[in-house]
TORGU-15586 format. One record per residue (C-alpha): residue number from 0; residue in three letters; x, y, z. Coordinates in Angstrom, 2 decimals. Layout:
N
PT num residu      px      py      pz
PT NUM    ALA       X       Y       Z
...
***
This chain:
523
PT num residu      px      py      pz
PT   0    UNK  122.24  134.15   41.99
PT   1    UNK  125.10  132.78   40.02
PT   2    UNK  128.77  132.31   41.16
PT   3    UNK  131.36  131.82   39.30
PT   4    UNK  134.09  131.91   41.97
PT   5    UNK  134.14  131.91   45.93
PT   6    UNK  137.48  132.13   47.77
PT   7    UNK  137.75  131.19   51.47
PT   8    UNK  140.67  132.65   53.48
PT   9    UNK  141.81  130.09   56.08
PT  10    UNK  141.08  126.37   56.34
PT  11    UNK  139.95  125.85   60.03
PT  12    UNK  136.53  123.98   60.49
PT  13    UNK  134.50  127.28   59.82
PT  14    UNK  136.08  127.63   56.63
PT  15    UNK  136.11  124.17   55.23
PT  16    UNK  132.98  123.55   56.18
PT  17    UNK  131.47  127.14   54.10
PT  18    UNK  133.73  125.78   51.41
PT  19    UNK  131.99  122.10   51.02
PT  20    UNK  128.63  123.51   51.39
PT  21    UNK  128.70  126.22   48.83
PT  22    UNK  130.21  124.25   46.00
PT  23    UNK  127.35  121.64   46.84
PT  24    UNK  125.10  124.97   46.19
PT  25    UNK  127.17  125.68   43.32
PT  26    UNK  128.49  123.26   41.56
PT  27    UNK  130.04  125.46   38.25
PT  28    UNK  131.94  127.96   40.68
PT  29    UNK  135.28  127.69   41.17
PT  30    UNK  135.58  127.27   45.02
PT  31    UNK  139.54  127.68   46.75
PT  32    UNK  140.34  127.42   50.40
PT  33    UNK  143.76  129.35   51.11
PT  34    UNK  145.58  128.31   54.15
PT  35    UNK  148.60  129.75   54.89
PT  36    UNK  149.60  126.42   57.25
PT  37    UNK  150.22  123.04   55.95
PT  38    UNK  147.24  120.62   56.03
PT  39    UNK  148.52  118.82   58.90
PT  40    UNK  149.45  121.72   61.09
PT  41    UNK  147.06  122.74   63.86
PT  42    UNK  147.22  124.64   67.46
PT  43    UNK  144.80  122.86   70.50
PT  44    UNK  143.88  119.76   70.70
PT  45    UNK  140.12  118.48   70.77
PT  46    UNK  137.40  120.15   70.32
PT  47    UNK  133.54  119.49   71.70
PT  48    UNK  130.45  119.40   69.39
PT  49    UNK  127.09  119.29   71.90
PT  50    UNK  123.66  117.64   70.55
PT  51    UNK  121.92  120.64   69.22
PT  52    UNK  125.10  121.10   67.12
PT  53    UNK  124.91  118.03   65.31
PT  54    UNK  121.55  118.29   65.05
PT  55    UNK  122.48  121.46   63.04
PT  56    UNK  124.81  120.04   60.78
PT  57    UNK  123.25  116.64   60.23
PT  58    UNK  120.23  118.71   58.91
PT  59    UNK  123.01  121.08   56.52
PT  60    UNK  125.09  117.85   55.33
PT  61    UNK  124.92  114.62   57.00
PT  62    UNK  127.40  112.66   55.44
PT  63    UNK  130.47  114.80   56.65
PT  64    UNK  128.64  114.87   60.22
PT  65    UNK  128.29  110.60   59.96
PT  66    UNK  132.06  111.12   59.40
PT  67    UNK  132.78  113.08   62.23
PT  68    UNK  130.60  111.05   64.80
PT  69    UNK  132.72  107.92   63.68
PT  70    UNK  135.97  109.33   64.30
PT  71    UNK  134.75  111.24   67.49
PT  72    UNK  134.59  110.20   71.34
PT  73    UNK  131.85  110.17   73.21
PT  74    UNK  132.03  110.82   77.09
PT  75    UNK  129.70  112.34   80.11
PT  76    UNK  130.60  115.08   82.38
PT  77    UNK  131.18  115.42   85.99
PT  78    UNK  132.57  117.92   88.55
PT  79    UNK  134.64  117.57   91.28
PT  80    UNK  135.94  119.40   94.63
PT  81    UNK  138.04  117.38   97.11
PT  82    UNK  137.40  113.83   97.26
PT  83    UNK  133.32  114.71   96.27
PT  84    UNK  131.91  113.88   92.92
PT  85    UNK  128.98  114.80   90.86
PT  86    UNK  128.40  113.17   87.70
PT  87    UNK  125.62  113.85   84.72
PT  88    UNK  124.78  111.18   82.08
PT  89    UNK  124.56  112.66   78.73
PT  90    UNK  124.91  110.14   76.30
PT  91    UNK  125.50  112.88   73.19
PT  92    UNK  128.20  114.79   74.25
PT  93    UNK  131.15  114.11   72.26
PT  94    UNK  134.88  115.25   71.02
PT  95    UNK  137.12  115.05   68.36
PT  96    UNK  140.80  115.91   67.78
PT  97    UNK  141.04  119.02   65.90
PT  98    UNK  143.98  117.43   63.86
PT  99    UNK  141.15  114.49   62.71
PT 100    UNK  138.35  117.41   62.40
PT 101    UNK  140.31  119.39   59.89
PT 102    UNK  141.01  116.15   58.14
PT 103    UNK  137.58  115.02   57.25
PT 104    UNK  136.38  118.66   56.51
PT 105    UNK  139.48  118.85   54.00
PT 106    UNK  138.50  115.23   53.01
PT 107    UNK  134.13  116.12   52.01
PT 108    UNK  135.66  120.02   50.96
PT 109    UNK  137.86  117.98   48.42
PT 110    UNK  135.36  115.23   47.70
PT 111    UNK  132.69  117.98   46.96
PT 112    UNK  135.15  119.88   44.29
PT 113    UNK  136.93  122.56   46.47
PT 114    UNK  140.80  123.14   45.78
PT 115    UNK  142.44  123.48   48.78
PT 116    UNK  145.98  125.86   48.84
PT 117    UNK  148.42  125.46   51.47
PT 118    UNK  151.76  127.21   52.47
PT 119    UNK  150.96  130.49   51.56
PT 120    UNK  149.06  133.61   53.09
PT 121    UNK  146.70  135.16   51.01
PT 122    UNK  145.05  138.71   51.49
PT 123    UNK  141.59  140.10   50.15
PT 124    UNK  143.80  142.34   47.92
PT 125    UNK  145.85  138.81   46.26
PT 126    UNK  142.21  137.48   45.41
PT 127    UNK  139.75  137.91   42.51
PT 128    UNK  136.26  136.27   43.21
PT 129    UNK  132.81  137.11   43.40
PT 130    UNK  132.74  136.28   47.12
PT 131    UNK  135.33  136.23   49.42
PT 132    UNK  134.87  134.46   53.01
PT 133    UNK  137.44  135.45   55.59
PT 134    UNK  137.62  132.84   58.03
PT 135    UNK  140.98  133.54   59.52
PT 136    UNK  140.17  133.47   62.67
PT 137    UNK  140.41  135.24   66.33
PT 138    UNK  143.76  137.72   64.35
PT 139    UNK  141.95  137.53   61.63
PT 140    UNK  143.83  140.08   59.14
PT 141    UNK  141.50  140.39   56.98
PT 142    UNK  139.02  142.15   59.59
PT 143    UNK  142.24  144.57   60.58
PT 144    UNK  142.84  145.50   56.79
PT 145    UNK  139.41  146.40   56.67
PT 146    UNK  138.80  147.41   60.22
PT 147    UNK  137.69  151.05   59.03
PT 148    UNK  134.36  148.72   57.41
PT 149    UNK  133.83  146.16   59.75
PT 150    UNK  134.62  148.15   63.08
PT 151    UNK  135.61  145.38   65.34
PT 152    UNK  135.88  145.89   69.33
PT 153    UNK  137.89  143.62   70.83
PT 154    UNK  137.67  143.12   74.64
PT 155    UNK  139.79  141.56   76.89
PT 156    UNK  139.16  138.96   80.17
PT 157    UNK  141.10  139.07   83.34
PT 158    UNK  141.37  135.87   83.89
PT 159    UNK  144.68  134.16   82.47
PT 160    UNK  143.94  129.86   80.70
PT 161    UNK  146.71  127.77   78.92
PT 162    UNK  145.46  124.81   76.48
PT 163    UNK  147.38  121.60   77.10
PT 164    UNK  146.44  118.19   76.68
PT 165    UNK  147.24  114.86   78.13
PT 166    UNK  148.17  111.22   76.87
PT 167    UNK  145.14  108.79   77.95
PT 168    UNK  141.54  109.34   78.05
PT 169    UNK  139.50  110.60   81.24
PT 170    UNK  137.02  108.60   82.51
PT 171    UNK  134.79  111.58   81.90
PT 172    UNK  134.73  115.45   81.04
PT 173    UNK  135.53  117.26   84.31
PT 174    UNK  135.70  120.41   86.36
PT 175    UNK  137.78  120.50   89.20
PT 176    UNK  139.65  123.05   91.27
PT 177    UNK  143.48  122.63   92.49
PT 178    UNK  144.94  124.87   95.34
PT 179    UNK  148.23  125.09   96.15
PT 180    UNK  150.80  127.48   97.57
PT 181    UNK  150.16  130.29   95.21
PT 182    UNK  146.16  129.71   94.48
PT 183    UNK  143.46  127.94   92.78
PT 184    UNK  143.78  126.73   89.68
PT 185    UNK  140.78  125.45   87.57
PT 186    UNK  140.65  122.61   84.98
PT 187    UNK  138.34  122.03   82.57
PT 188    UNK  139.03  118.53   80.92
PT 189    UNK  137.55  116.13   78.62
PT 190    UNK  138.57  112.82   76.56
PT 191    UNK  138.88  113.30   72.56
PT 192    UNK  140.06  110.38   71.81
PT 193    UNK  141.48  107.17   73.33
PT 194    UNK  144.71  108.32   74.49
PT 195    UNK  143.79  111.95   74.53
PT 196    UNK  142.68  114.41   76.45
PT 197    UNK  142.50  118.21   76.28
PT 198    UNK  143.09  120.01   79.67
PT 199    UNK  142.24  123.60   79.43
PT 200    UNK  143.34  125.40   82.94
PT 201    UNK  142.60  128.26   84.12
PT 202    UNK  143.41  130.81   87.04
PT 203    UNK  143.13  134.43   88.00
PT 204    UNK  146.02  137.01   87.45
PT 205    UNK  147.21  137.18   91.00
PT 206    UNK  147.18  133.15   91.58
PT 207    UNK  149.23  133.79   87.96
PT 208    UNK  151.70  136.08   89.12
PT 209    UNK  152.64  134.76   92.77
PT 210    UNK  153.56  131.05   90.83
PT 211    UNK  156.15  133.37   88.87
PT 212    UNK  153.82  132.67   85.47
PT 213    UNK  154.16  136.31   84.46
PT 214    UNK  158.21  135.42   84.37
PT 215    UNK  157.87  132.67   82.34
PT 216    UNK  155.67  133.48   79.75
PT 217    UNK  157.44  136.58   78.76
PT 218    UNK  160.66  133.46   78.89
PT 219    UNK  158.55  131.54   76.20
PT 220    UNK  159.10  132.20   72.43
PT 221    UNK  155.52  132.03   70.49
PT 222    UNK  156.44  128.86   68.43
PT 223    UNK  157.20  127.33   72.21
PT 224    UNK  155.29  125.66   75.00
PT 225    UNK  156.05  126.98   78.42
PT 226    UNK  157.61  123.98   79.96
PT 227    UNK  157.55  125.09   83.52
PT 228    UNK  154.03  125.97   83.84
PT 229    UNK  153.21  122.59   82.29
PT 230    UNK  155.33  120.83   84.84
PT 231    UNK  153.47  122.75   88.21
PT 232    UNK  150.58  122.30   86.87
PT 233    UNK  151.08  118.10   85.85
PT 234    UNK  152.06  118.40   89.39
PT 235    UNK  149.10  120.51   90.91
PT 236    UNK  146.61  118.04   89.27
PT 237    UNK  148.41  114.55   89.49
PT 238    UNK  145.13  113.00   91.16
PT 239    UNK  143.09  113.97   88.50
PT 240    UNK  146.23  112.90   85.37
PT 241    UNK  147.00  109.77   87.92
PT 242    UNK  150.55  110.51   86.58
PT 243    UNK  150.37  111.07   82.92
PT 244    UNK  152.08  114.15   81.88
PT 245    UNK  151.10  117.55   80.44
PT 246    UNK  150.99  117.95   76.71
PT 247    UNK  151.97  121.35   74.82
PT 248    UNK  151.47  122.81   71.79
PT 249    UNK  152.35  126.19   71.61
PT 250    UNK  151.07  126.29   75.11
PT 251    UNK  151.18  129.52   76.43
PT 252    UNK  148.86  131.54   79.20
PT 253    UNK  146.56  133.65   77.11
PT 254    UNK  143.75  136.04   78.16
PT 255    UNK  139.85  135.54   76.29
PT 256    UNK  139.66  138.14   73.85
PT 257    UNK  135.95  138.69   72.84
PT 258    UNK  135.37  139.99   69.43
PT 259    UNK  132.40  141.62   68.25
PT 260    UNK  132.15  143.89   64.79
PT 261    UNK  129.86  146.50   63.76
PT 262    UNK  129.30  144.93   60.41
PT 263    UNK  130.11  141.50   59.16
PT 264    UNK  130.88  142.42   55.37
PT 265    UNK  132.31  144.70   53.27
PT 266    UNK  131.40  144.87   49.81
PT 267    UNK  131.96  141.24   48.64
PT 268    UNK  134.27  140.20   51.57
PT 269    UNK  132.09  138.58   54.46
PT 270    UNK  133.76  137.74   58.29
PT 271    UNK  132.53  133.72   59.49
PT 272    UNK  133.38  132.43   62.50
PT 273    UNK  135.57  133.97   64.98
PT 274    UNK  137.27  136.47   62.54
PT 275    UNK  133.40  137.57   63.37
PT 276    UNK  132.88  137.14   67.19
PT 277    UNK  134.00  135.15   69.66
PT 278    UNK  132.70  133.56   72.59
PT 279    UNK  134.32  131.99   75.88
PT 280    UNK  135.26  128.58   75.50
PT 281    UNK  133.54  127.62   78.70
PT 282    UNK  130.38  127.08   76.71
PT 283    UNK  132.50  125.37   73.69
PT 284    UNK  131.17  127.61   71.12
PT 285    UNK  133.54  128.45   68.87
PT 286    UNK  133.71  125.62   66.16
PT 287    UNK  130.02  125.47   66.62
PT 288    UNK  129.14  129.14   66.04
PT 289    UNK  131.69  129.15   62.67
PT 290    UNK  130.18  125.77   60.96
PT 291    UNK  126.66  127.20   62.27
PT 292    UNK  127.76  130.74   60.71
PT 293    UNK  128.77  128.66   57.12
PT 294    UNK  125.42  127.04   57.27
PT 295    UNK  123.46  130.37   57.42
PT 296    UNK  126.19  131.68   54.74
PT 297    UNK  125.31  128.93   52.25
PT 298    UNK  121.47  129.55   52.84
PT 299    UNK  121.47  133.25   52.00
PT 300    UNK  123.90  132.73   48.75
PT 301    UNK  121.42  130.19   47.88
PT 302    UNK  118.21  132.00   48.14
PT 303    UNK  119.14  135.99   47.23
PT 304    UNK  118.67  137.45   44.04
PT 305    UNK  121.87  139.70   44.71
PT 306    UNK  125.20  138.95   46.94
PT 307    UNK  124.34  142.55   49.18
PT 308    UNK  120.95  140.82   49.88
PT 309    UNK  122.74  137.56   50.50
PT 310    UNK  124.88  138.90   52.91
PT 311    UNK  122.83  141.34   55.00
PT 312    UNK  120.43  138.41   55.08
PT 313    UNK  123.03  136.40   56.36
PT 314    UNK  124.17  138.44   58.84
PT 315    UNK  120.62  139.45   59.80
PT 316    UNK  119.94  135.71   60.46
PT 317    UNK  123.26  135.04   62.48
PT 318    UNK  123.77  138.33   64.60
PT 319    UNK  120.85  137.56   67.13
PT 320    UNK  121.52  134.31   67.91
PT 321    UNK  125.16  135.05   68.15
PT 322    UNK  124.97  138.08   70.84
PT 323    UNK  122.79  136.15   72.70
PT 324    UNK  125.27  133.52   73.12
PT 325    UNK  128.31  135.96   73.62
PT 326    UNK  125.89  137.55   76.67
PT 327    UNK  125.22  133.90   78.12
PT 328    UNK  129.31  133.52   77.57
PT 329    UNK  130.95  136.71   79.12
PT 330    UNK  128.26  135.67   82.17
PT 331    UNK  129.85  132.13   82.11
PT 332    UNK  132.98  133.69   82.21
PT 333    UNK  132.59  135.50   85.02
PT 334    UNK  131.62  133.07   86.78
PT 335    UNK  134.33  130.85   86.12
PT 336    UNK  136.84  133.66   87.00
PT 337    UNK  135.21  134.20   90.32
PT 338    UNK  135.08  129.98   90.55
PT 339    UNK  137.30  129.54   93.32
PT 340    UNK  135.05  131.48   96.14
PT 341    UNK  132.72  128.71   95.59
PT 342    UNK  134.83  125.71   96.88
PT 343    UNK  133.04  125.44   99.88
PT 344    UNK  129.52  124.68   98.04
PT 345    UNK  128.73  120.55   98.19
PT 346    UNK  129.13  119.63   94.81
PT 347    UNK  125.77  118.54   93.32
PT 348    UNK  124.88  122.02   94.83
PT 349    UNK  127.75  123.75   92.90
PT 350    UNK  126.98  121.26   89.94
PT 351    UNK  123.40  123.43   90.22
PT 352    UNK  124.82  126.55   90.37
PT 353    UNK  127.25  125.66   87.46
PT 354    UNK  124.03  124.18   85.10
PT 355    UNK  122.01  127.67   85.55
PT 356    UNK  125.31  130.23   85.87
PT 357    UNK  124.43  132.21   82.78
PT 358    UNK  120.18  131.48   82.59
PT 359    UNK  120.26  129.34   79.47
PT 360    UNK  119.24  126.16   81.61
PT 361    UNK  116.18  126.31   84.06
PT 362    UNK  116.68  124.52   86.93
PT 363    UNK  113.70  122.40   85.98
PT 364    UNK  115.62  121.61   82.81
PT 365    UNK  118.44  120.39   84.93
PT 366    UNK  116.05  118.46   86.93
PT 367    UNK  114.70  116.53   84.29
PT 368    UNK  117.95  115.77   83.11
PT 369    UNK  119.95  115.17   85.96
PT 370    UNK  117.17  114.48   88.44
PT 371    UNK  119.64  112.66   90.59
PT 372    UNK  122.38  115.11   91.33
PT 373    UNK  119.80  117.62   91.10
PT 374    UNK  117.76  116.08   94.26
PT 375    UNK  121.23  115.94   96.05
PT 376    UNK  121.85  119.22   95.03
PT 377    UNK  118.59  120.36   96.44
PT 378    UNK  118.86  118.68   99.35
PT 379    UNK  122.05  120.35  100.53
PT 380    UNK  120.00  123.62   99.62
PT 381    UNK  116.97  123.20  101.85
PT 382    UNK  118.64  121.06  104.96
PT 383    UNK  116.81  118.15  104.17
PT 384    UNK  117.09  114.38  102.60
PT 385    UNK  116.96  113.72   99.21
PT 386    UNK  114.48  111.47   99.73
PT 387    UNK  112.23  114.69  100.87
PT 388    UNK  112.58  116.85   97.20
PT 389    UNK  109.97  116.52   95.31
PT 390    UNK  109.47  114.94   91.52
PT 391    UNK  107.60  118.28   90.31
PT 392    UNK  107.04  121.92   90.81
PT 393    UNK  110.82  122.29   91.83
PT 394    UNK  110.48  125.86   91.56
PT 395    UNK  107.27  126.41   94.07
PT 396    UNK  109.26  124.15   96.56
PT 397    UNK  112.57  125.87   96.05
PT 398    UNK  110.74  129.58   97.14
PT 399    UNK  108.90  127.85   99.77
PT 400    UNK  111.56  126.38  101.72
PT 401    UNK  112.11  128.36  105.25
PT 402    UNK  115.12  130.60  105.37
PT 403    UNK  117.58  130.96  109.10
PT 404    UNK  120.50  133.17  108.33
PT 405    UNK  122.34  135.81  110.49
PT 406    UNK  119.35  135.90  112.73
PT 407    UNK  116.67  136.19  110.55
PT 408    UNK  113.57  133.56  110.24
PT 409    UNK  111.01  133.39  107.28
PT 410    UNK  108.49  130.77  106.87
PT 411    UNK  109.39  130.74  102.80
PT 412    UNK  111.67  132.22  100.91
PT 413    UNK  109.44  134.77   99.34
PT 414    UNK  110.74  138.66  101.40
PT 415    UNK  107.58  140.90  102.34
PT 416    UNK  107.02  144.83  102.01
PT 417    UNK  107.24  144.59  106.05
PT 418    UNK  110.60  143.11  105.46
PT 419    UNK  111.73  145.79  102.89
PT 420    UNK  111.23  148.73  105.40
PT 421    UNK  113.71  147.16  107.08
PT 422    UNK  116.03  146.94  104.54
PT 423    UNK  118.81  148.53  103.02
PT 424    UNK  116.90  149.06   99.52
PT 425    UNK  120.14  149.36   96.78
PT 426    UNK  119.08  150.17   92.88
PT 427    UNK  121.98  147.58   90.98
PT 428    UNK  122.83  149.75   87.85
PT 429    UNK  125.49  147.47   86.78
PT 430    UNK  126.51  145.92   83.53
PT 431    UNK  128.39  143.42   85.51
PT 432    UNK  128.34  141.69   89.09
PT 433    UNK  131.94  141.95   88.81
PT 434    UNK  134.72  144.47   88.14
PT 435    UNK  135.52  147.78   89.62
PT 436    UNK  131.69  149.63   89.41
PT 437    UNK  130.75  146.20   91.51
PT 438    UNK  133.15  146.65   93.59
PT 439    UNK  132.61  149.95   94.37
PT 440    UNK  129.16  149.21   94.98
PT 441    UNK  129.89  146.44   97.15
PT 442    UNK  131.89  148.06   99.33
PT 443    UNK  129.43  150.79  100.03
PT 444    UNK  126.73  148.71  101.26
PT 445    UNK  124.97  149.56  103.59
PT 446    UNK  125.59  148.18  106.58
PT 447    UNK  122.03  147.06  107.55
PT 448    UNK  121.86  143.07  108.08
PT 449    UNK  119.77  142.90  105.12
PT 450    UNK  120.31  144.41  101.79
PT 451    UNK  117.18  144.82   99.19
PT 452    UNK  118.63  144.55   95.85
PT 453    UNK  115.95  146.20   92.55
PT 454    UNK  117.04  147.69   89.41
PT 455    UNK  115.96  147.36   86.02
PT 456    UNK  113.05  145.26   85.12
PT 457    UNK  114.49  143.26   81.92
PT 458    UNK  116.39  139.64   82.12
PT 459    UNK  119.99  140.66   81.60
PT 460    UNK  119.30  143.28   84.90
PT 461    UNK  117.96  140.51   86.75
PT 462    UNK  120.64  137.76   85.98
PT 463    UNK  123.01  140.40   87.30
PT 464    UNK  120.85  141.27   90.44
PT 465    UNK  121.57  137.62   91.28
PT 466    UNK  125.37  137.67   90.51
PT 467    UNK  125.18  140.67   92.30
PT 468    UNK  123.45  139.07   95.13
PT 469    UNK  126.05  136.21   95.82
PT 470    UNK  128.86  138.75   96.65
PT 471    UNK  126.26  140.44   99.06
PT 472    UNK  125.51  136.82  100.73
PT 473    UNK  129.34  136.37  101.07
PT 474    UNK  129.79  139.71  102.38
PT 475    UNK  127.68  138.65  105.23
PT 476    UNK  124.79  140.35  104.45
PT 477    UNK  121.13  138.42  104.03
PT 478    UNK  120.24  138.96  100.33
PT 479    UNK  116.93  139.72   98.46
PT 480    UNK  116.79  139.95   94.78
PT 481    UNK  113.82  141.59   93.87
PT 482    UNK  112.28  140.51   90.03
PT 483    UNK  109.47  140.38   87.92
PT 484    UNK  106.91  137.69   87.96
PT 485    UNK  108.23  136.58   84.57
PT 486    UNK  111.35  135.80   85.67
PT 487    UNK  110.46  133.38   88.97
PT 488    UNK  112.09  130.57   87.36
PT 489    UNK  115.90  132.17   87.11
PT 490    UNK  114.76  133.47   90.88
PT 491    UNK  114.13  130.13   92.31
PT 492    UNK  117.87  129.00   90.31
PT 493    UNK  119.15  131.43   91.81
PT 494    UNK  117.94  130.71   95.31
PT 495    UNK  119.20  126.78   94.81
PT 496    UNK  122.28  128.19   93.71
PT 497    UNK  123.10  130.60   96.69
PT 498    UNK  123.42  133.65   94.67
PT 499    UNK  120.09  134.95   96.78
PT 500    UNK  119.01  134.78  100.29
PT 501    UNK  115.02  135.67   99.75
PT 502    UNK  113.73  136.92   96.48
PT 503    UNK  110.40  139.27   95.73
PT 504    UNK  108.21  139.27   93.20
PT 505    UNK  106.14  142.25   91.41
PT 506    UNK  104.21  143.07   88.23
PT 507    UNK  106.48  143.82   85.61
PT 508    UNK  105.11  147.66   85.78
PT 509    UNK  105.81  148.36   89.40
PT 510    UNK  109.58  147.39   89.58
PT 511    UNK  111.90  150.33   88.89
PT 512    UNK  108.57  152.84   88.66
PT 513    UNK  106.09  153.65   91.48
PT 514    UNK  108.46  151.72   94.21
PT 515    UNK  111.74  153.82   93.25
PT 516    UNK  109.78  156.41   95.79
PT 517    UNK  110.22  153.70   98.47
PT 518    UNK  113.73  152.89   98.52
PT 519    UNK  115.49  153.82  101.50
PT 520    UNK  118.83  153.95   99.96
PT 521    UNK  120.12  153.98   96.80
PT 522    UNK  124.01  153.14   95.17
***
């Protein structure tokens, strides 16, 4: 298929990035990048780019990616909670300042032929091209002028998160909860650069309203930075800055809007990136997912006979691997929202339960990685040394460690029919641990010492169980998640993690069919 001219709207990374690689794939179009901002204006300040990503883009272009690595900083990760640390070696995470980002993209997009336009907003309606790429982002206009075609639903998290940054480099990434007076506040931080570092912070609406925040961020213009929430928090976190101040940029408390669309294109118009979807920025996706979405793009141009097939092939390609990660991200999000009722955890423990919060890493996989934090971790689980946890078969020794809670002893951790007929047996239909239908739920449990949670027989059903199943345990009930045999491994993460008690496993035919006769009470 020949082009003879591709437009981009908007010049973040997603953008540039589609730009370079389809004039590489077609070398006589004419390719522009509109941006309505100057080249040198950006909002946030670094942004992360994990292994498998540059694995991804090394394979799609590897010069621009040997640029990025060379301006980028590379760091581990850690978590902390009082005056206890966990730490995790990964010698390929790193970060980059978006300002530097955009500047080699523009640098390769130019080198490669692309015109870049700045200063000036341009609409689908202002452009003539064969293909037209809106990568405008998270507002993206483009996807509201044509909303009627690409359908977008846009949902909207409770939690409230400011972007700020700070003016030296952290020793490491980190995680680590603040309380003070008016709640818990959550940081996630990282180094970017050698005097940078981005500190995202988060906190829940109440925490956000009893520290007056609702006041002054209706007192903070949008091209401002709200001072005085910068200032309490540069306070609130002055062990972990050691005195450096808080850095804004049109720093403001926002809520995570998640975007999903029906369809991706419309006629010759296509959405990349998140003018497409978004996901929460507690698994960094959202530079990865665009550049990943521009590599797909460029395939499909490449390889179709006509631009219809191009782009349902593209977005045929993208769309499963991007709703997965959305499903793994509104899980993580949840979980970070509901972070602060898990202070009391000993860190390597909560560094476990943090690893394996939305089931895209096993707890073996964290094992093999982290073995050492992950034997501490383990260790705090089962009431015993490190030195006693095992090298292998960390699941098998996970379920058979003995269980004494609230009066009840079992020689493993794997719950009996005996112990179901004792039970209070409760059906989870939930889309969500969390939220008002789980709170309903939860506050009509029985109130039988134990409470026998089934439900549906499928992964997403069972991740939930176990979400489920940690408000149950902290409601003061002894909790059994109840699972297929195919999904032992996220049962025995979610043991090490405390979001069960006991678990029980059946044949994937039995759960949710011939036992629903069996349940003595139902929600």
């Amino acid at each position: 298929m020949k082009l003879q001219r591709i437009a981009v709207l908007g010049g973040g990374p997603g953008g540039l990035y589609a730009a370079r690689l389809l004039k590489r794939s077609h070398p006589d179009a004419d390719v522009t990048v509109y941006e309505q901002g100057s080249p040198d204006t950006t909002f946030g300040f670094g942004v992360g780019l994990a292994s498998r990503t540059q694995r991804n883009l090394r394979e799609a272009d590897p010069a621009s990616l040997d640029a990025i690595v060379d301006a980028a900083y590379h760091h581990e990760m850690s978590m902390r909670v009082g005056d206890a640390v966990a730490r995790l070696s990964h010698g390929d995470l790193l970060a980059i300042a978006r300002t530097t980002l955009l500047d080699v993209l523009q640098q390769h997009a130019t080198a490669a032929g692309v015109t870049l336009e700045f200063g000036r907003r341009r609409s689908v309606a202002d452009i003539d091209a064969d293909l037209i790429i809106a990568a405008d982002g998270v507002g993206s206009a483009t996807r509201t002028e044509l909303a009627g075609q690409f359908r977008p639903h846009i949902s909207t998290g409770k939690g409230l998160y400011l972007w700020c940054a700070t003016d030296f480099a952290l020793a490491s990434a980190i995680f680590t909860p603040v309380t003070t007076e008016h709640g818990t506040f959550v940081a996630h931080a990282y180094p970017y650069a050698a005097d940078r570092s981005t500190f995202l912070i988060e906190t829940d609406e109440t925490t956000w309203r009893n520290a007056g925040f609702d006041v002054t961020t209706d007192n903070t213009a949008p091209s401002d930075s709200d001072e005085v929430s910068l200032k309490y928090l540069q306070d609130a976190f002055v062990d972990t800055l050691g005195g450096h101040a808080l850095i804004g940029n049109r720093t403001r408390w926002l809520q995570f809007r998640t975007v999903t669309c029906e369809r991706w294109h419309a006629g010759n118009v296509v959405l990349l990136g998140d003018a497409a979807h978004t996901a929460h920025y507690s698994i960094g996706s959202g530079t990865k997912l665009a550049m990943e979405d521009a590599i797909a793009l460029d395939r499909e141009v490449r390889d179709a006979s006509s631009l219809e097939d191009a782009l349902l092939a593209y977005e045929a390609a993208r769309r499963p691997g991007v709703e997965y990660l959305q499903s793994i991200a509104t899980r993580s999000e949840l979980w970070w929202e509901s972070f602060p009722q898990r202070s009391d955890i000993p860190v390597d423990q909560l560094m476990i339960a943090y690893m394996t919060r939305a089931g895209k890493v096993s707890l073996e996989r964290f094992t093999e990685s982290a073995p050492d934090v992950a034997r501490r971790g383990l260790a705090d689980y089962a009431d015993v040394r490190p030195d006693e946890v095992p090298d292998h078969d960390i699941n098998e020794w996970v379920l058979s460690r003995p269980l004494r809670r609230k009066g009840l002893t079992t020689a493993t951790r794997m719950a009996d029919d005996a112990l179901r007929t004792e039970a209070a047996v409760v059906d989870v239909d939930l889309e969500s641990a969390w939220g008002e239908p789980a709170d309903t739920v939860l506050a009509e449990l029985p109130t039988a010492p134990v409470v026998w949670l089934t439900g549906a027989p499928h992964r997403n059903a069972v991740l939930t169980r176990l979400d489920f199943g940690e408000r149950v345990r902290r409601a003061g009930h002894v909790a059994v998640v109840e699972a297929p045999e195919t999904y032992r491994s996220d049962l025995s993460a979610g043991l090490a993690s405390l979001r069960a008690d006991l678990v029980h496993v059946v044949e994937d035919a039995v759960i949710g069919g011939a036992r629903d006769e069996a349940r003595t009470a139902t929600v």
